[in-house]
N, C-alpha and C positions, 0 to 999 in steps of 0.2 A: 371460470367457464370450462366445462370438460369439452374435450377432445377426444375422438375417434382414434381408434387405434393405428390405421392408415393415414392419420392426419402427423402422430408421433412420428410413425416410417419418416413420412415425408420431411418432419423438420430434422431427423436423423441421418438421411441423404444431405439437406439443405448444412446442415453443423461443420460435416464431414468435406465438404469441398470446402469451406473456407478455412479448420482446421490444419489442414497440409502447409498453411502458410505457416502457422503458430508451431509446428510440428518441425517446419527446416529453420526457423528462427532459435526454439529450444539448443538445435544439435548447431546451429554456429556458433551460438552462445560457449556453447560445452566444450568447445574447441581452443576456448581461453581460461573457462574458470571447471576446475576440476572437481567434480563430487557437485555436495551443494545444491541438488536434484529440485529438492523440497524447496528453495528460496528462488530458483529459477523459475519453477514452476508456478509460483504465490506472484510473484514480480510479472508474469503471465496474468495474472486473475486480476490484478489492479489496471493492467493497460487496458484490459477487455472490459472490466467494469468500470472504467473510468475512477477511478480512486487512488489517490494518494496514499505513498507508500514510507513507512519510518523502520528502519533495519538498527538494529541495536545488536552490538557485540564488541568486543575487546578487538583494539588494534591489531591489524595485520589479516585479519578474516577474508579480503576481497567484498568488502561493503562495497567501496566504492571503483572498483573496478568492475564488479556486475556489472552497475548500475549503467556504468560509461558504456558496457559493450552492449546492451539495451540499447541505450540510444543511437550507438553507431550502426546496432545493424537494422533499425527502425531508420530513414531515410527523413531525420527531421530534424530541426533546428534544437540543438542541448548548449545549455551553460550551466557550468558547473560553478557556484557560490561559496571558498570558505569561510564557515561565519567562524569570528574572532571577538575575543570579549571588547575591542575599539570599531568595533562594523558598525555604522549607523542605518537606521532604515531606510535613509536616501540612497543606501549603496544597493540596496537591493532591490527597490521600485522603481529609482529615476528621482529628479528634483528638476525644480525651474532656476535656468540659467540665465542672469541678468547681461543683456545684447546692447553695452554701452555705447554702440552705434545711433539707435536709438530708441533707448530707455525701454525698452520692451523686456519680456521673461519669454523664453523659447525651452520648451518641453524636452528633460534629455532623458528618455527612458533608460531603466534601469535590466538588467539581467535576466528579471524575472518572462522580461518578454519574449520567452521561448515555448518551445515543443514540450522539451523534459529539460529539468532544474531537478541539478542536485544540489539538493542543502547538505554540503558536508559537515559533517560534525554539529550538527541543526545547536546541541545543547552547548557548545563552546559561548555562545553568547545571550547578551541578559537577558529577559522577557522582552524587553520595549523591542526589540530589533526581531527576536523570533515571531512577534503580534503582527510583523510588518506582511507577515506572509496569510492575514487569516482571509483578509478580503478576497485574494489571489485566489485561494485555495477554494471558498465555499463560494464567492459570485461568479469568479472564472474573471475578474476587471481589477483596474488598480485606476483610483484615483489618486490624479497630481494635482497639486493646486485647486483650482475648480473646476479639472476637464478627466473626464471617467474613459480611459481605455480598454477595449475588451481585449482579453489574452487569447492568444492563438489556438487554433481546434486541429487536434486533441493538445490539450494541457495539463502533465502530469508534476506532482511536485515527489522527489524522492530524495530521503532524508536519510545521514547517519549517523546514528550517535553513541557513545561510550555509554556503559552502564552510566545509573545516577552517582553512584559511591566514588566515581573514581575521579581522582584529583583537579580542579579546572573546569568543573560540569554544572551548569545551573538547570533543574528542570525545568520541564516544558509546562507552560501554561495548561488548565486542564484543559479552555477552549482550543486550544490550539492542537493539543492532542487529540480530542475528539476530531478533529477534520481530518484523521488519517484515515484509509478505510481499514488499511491492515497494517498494525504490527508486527516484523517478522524480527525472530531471534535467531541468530547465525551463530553457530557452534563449530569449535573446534574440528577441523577434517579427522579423517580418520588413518590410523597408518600407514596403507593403503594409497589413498587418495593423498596424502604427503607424500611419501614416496615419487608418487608421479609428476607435484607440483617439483620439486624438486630437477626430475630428469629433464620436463619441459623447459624450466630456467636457468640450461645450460648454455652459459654463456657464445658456443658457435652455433646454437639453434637459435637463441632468441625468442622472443611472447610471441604466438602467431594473432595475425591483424584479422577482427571481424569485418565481414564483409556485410554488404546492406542488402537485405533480404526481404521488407516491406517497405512500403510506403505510406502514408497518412489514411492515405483513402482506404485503405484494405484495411485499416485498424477501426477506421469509424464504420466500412459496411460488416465487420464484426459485430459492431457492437449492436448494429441494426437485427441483426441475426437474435442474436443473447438477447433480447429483447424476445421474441417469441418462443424460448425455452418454455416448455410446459411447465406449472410450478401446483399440483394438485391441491386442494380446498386443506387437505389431511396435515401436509407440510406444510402448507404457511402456516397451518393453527401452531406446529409443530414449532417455527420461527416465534414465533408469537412469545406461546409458553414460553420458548427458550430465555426468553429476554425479561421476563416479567419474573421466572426464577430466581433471576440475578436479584431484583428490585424486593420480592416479596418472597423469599424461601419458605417460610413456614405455613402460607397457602399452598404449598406445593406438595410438603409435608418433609423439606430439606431443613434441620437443627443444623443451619450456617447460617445462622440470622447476624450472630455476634460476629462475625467474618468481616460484612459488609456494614460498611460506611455509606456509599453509594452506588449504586447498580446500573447498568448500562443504559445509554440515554434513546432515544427513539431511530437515532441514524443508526445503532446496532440492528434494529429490525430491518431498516430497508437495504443495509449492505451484506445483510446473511444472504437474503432472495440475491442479492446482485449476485457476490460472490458464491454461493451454491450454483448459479447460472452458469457463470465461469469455469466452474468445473466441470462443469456436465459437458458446456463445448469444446472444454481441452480432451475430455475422454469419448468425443464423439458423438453425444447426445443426445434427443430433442427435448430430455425430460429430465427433472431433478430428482433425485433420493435422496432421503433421511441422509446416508451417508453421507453427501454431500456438505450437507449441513453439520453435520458432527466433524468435518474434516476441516471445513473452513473458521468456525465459531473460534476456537484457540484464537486464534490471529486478529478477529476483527473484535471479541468482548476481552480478552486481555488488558487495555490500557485503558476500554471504559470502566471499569471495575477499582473503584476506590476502595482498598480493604481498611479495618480499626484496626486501633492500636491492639486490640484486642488476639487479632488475627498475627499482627506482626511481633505480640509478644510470644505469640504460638508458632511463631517462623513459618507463616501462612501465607501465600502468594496470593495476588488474584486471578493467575492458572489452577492453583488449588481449586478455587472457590468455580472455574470453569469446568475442570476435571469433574468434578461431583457433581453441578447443575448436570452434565452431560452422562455421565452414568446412574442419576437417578428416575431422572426424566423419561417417564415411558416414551417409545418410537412407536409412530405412528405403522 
């Protein structure tokens, strides 16, 4: 449905007051974790769009110290989960407790019954126990026994995990990976930005403590906001394409057919619009651009994208195979 151009002002005023919140969130954040701009800012786009988030990098990164100062400075209930190859899925949803007083089972919920859950090290244990999280994730509910409980509003799950290669790691199911919205990969700081981690964690200064800067409700009437971001007829076809390049290249007229094993699944269309939305209300406004979409796509087709053997004998990623859907693909 188009829109008047006084109509975009208006949602670009309306973006612009609730962004001030997202905007002093950003900078408490920053006040503990140094550099890192790009994974601050994406860990942004998943609260706003509601999406689950999976952070993969080598030990020592601050995966999961983002994640915790997120939750601390967001004013909501977090528990943080670490999975272990002996974690059972009762340890993470709850189990029924047999009440020898008399003979009854009493409900003890598990961990997952919070605001934001970190899955620390999500691939430290086997598949049965990482599946334990898929209900959680995609109905927002966890059945115990016979009785179905909904999970708290808003409900994020945020994940971290070691590359696959490194010693101790089972990957993730594909279903279970598809219910991430975004993948992000966290790299090594720069000399710079070490440098400063370094002065900060001098022992008579100490980590400085985030302070809580939203609350629930300003996170969900965001999202009510993000919701009427303009998204023009042009770019969604543009979303569209995007996603169906993954699946079928050579309608496209991309020679990366042999690359792909399998191509992104249909939740990649509807988390590009989300996360393109995202963006537009971290920068103020009311409306999406292509860029948008080209900014976000890395992150959210990344781990839908099953590359062949064929791709992997060519030390072909499926950022590669992202990389070139996105520089071939005419912009709208």
């Amino acid at each position: 449905m188009a829109v008047t151009h006084t109509e975009i002002q208006q949602l670009g005023e309306l973006v612009r007051r609730h962004y001030e919140h997202f905007d002093r969130l950003l900078t408490e954040i920053g006040r503990v974790i140094v550099g890192q701009d790009n994974l601050l800012r994406k860990m942004l786009v998943g609260v706003l769009a509601d999406g689950h988030i999976l952070l993969e990098g080598v030990p020592g990164l601050a995966k999961t110290t983002a994640v915790a100062c997120l939750a601390r400075a967001i004013r909501t209930r977090f528990q943080r989960i670490q999975f272990t190859p002996d974690l059972l899925p009762a340890d993470i949803v709850g189990t029924l407790v047999f009440q020898p007083r008399d003979g009854s089972f009493a409900v003890k919920k598990g961990p997952v019954f919070a605001n934001f859950v970190l899955a620390d090290e999500i691939n430290r244990a086997p598949a049965k126990v990482q599946s334990a999280l898929l209900e959680a994730m995609q109905e927002r509910q966890v059945t115990i026994g016979e009785q179905t409980f909904p999970l708290p509003v808003p409900f994020l799950v945020l994940a971290t995990q070691n590359p696959i290669e490194h010693e101790g790691t089972y990957p993730l199911p594909e279903a279970q990976v598809d219910r991430f919205m975004l993948k992000l990969l966290v790299d090594y700081p720069s000399r710079d930005e070490e440098r400063q981690i370094l002065d900060r964690m001098a022992p008579q200064r100490g980590l400085p403590q985030v302070g809580e800067v939203l609350d629930p409700q300003q996170v969900l009437d965001a999202r009510q906001v993000l919701d009427q971001i303009y998204i023009d007829d042009r770019v969604r076809d543009y979303i569209v394409t995007l996603v169906h390049a993954t699946r079928r290249p050579a309608d496209f007229g991309l020679q990366i057919g042999e690359w792909i094993e399998y191509g992104a699944s249909p939740r990649a269309t509807i988390y590009l619009a989300r996360g393109a939305r995202a963006l537009a209300f971290l920068a103020g406004r009311g409306y999406v651009t292509p860029q948008d979409i080209k900014d976000i796509a890395p992150d959210i087709l990344r781990h839908r994208i099953i590359v062949s053997y064929e791709a992997e004998a060519e030390e072909k990623t499926s950022d590669d195979v992202v990389r070139h859907v996105l520089d071939h693909v005419p912009v709208p």
